[in-house]
N, C-alpha and C positions, 0 to 999 in steps of 0.2 A: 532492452535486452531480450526481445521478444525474438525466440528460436524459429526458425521458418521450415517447413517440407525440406527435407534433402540433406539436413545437416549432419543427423545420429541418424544410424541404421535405423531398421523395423525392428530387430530384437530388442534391441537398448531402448527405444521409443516406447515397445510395449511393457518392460521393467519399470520404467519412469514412468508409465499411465500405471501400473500396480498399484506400486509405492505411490504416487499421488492420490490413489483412489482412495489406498488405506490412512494416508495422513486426512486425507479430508473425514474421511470417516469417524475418523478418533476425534477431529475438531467439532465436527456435527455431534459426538458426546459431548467433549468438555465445554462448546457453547449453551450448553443448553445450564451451566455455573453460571456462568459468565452472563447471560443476557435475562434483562425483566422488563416490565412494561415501561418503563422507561429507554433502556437502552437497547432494544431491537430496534426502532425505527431509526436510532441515529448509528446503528452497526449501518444498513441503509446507507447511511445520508455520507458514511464514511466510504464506502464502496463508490457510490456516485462523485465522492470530491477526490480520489485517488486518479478517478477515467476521467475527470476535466485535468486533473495537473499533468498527468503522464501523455495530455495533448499538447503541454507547453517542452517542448525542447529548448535546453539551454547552451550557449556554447561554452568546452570545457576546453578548446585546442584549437588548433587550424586544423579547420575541414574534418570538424568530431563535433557532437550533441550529445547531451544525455539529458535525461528525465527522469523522473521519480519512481522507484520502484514501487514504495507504498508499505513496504511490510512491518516497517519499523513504527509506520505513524498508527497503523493500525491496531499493533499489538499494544500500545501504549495508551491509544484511548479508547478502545474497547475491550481488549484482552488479545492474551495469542492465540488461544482454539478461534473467538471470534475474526481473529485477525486474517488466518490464513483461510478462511472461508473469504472473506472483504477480495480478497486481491484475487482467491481464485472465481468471483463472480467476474470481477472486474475482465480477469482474462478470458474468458467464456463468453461475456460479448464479444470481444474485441475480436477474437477467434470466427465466431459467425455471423457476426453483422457488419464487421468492417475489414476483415483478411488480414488482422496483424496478429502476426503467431500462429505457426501453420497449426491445423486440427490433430493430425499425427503427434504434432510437438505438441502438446497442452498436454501430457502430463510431466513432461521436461520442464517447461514454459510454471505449471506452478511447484513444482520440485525446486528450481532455482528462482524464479522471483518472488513465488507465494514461500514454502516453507525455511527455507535456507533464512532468507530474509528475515521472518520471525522470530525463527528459533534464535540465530545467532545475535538479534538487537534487543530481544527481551530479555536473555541472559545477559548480556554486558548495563543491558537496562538495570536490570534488578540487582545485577552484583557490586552496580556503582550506588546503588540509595543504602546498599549495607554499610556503606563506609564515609558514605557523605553525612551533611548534617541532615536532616528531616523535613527540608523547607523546599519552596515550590522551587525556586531556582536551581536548586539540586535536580530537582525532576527534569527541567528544562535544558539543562547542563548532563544528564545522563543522557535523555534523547538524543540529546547530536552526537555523543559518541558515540551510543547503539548504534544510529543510524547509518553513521559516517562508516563502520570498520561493517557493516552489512552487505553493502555493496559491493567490495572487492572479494567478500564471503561467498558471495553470488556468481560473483563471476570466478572465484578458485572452482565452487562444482560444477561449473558449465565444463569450464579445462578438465576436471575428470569426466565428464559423463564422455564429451568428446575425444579423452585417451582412450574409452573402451570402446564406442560405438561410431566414431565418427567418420565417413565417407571419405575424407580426403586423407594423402596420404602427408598431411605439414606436419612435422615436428612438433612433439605437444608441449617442447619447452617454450616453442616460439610462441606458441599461444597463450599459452600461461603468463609469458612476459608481456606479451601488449595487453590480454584481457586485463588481468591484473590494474598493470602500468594505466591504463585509462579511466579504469572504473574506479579509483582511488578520486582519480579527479571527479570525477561523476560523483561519486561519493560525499564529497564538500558539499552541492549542492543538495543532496539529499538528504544532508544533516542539516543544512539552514531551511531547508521547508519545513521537514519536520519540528525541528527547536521551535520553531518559530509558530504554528500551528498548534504545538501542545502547548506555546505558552501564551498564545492567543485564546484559548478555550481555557488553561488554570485561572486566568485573570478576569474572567464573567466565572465561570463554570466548573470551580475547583472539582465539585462532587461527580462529576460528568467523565474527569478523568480515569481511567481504572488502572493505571502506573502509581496515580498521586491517591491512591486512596488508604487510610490511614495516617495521612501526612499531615502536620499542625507547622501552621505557623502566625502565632499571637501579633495582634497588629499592636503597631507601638504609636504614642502619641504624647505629645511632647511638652510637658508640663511643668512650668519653674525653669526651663530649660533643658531639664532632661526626659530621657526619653524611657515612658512606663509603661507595660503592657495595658493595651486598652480594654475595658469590661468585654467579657465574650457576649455575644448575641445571642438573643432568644435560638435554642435548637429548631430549626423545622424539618420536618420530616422527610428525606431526602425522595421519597414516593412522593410527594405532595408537591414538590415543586415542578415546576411546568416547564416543558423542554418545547414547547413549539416557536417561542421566541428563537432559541440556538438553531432548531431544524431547517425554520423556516431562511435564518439567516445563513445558515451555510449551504441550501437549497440556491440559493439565490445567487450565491460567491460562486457555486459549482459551473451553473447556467452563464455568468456571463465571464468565467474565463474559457470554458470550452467552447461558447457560443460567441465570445469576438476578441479576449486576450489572445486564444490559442492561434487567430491570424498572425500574429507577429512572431510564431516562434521561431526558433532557426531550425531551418532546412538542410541543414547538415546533417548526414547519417551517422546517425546512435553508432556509440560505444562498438557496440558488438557489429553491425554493420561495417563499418569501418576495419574493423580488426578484420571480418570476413573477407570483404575486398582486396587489402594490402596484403594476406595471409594467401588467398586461393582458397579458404574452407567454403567457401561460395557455390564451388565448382559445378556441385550435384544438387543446388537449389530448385523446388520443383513449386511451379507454379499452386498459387493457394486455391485449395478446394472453395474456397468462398468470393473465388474473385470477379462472378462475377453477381456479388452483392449489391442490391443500389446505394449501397453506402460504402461498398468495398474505399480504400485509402482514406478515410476521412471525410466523404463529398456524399452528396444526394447527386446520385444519377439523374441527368439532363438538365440541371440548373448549369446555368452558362458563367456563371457568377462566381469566380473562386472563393472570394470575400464570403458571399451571402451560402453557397454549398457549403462551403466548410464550416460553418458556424451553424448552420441549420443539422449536419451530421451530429456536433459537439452535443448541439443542446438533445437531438434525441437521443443519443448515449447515453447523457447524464438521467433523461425521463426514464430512459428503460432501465438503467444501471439502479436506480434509487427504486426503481417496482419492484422490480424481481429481487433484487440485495432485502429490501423489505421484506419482500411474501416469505422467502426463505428464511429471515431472520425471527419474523412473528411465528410463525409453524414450528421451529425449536423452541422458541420460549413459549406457545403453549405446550408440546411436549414433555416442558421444565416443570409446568406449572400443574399440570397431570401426574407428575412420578413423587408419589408422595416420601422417595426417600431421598429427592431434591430439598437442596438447604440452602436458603440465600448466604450468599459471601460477600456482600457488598457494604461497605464501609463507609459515612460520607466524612469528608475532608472536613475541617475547620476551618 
């Protein structure tokens, strides 16, 4: 769903660079809760595995793709102030090192993919753990519905930003009906990534999640035939335990789906794309300031080798995405760690 030059006017572009400026800036406060020596380098490593998935397009239709927006995953295993920083790095390369999501647009582009995103799947996040039972599957089972109803969240504010500032003259019902109508589907998938990823990391790495944290659930075992809560485990100290095994494994997942899964993805134009095409909002599309990048579209410039370009882009996306996601993640958690009227709020899971 990344917004390209041409779509929203210049006033409406510059309100949504405002507003995105000041949302990032209240998250660069409340990250600095949210992240400690442990979880700044995998804020990181989530930033890096958002820019390899959002390389895999998937098909949701004939002659439609979509791909992962990221906000939900994010806000779920690192936090939301964390989270909306994760996607607006994300889109900050992609904006200058590879020309997706025009630079103009980047404060629309994280308005609608980074905060929309967040805000709208960590609330239905959190409003489903009040009423579910307290156990990992709950967490797992709320993630996909945050996830899944974020997406067409995303694409409802594009439809207004577009009612107020947008260049072409189509009907904003018509837009609202296909954006909508698409990204719903889109949405599925972006609920089974997510589900799916946060319940891949509760099941090594309950404490690592910051959805699941305060959450118990006693393992049972089964004795005489029935089934009795098993002795709890020695406590260890949720600081003490070592996160390079996780880092370096989702390091590794990052690298070789964007460095040779993301070949096989479909080539069918995103959600929004698509809707731009069949609508005419396309019209006034203005060539991307960054285009010509030697990584502009995904490819290292003069590698003759689709295969071998595009996989060589991926993996340096993810190397720069996991540096810069890091340096900026470690730089608020020492500023966390300096403001002596910072309090940790971190809770580990049972």
């Amino acid at each position: 769903m990344h917004v390209p030059d041409g779509f929203i006017d210049a006033p409406v572009s510059i309100a949504a660079g405002v507003a995105a400026a000041g949302a990032v800036a209240i998250s660069l406060r409340g990250a600095r809760r949210e992240l400690d020596e442990r979880t700044a380098p995998l804020a990181g490593l989530v930033a890096a595995f958002i820019f390899a998935v959002q390389m895999l397009n998937f098909p949701v239709a004939a002659g439609t793709s979509g791909h992962l927006l990221g906000g939900a995953l994010a806000a779920i295993l690192v936090g939301p102030y964390t989270g909306v920083l994760c996607v607006s790095v994300v889109l900050l390369m992609q904006g200058i090192l590879f020309a997706d999501g025009g630079l103009t647009a980047l404060g629309v582009n994280i308005s609608v993919m980074g905060v929309t995103t967040v805000v709208v799947a960590y609330a239905i996040f959190r409003g489903l753990l009040k009423v579910l039972p307290p156990t990992r599957r709950s967490v797992t089972a709320a993630a996909f519905t945050g996830a899944l109803l974020s997406v067409p969240a995303a694409a409802t504010v594009f439809t207004a930003i577009y009612a107020v500032g947008g260049t072409t003259d189509v009907p904003v019902g018509k837009v609202f009906t296909a954006m909508v109508g698409v990204h719903v589907l889109i949405g599925i998938g972006e609920a089974a990534i997510t589900a799916a990823t946060v319940g891949a990391v509760l099941a090594v790495r309950p404490d690592l999640v910051h959805g699941a944290r305060g959450l118990t659930a006693p393992l049972k075992l089964r004795v005489a035939g029935e089934l009795v809560d098993a002795p709890a485990p020695a406590a260890v100290p949720a600081a003490a335990r070592s996160t390079r095994k996780v880092w370096a494994t989702g390091l590794v997942t990052a690298l070789v789906l964007a460095g040779f899964v993301s070949f096989y993805a479909s080539a069918s134009p995103d959600g929004l794309e698509k809707v731009a095409a069949d609508k005419g909002i396309d019209q006034k599309v203005e060539e991307h300031a960054a285009a010509g990048s030697p990584l502009a579209d995904y490819s290292v410039k003069d590698v003759g080798d689709a295969r071998l370009s595009g996989g060589l882009a991926g993996v340096i996306g993810v190397g720069v995405t996991v540096v810069v996601g890091t340096g900026i993640f470690w730089t608020v958690r020492r500023r966390r760690a300096q403001d002596p009227a910072a309090t940790p709020t971190t809770t580990p899971v049972a």
